[in-house]
C-alpha positions in Angstrom: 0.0 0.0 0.0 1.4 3.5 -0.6 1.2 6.6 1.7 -0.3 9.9 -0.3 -0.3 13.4 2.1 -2.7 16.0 0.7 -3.2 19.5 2.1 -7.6 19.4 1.7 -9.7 22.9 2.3 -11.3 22.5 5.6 -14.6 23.2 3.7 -14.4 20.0 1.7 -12.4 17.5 4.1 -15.4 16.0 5.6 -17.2 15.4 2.2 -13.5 14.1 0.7 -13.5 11.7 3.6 -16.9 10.0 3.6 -16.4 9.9 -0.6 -13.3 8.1 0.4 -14.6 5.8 2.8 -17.9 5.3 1.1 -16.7 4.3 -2.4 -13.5 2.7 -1.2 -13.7 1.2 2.2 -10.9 -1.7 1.9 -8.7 0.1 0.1 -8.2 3.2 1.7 -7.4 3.7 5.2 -7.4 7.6 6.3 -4.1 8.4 8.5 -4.8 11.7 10.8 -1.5 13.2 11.1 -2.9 17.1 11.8 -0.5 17.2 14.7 -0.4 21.1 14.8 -3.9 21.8 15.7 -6.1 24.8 16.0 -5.8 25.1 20.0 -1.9 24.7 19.6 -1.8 27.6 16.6 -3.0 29.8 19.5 -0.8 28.3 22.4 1.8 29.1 19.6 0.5 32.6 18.8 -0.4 33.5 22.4 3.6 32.4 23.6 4.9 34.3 20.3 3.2 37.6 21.3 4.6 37.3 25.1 8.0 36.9 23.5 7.9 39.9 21.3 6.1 42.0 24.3 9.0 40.9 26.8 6.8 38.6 28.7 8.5 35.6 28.5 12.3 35.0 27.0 13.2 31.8 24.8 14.7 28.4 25.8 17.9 29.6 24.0 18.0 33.0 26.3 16.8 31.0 29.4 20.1 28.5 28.4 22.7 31.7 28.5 20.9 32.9 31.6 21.6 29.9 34.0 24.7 29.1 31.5 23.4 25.5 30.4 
């Protein structure tokens, strides 16, 4: 079996999937691999904006700080 990765419109990835499943249910088997979610895009966004605002400092400045 081969592995194929598409990027899919949110707008059409429920339709695509139960197509998929529907028309080919032994030959295709879907594989999840959205590992970067929407709650972590605004962990990510939320940490970013603390960064720039001097909020928080990186692992890299925390590393120089207690020389590690």
């Amino acid at each position: 079996m081969k592995t194929l990765t598409l990027n899919i419109s949110d707008s059409i990835y429920d339709e695509l999937l139960t197509l998929l499943s529907t028309k080919y249910p032994d030959d295709i088997s879907v594989i999840d691999d959205d590992i970067f979610t929407d709650e972590d895009e605004k962990a990510y966004l939320e940490a970013l904006g603390e960064l720039e605002r001097g909020e928080a400092i990186s692992l890299e400045q925390l590393k120089k700080e207690i020389n590690v």
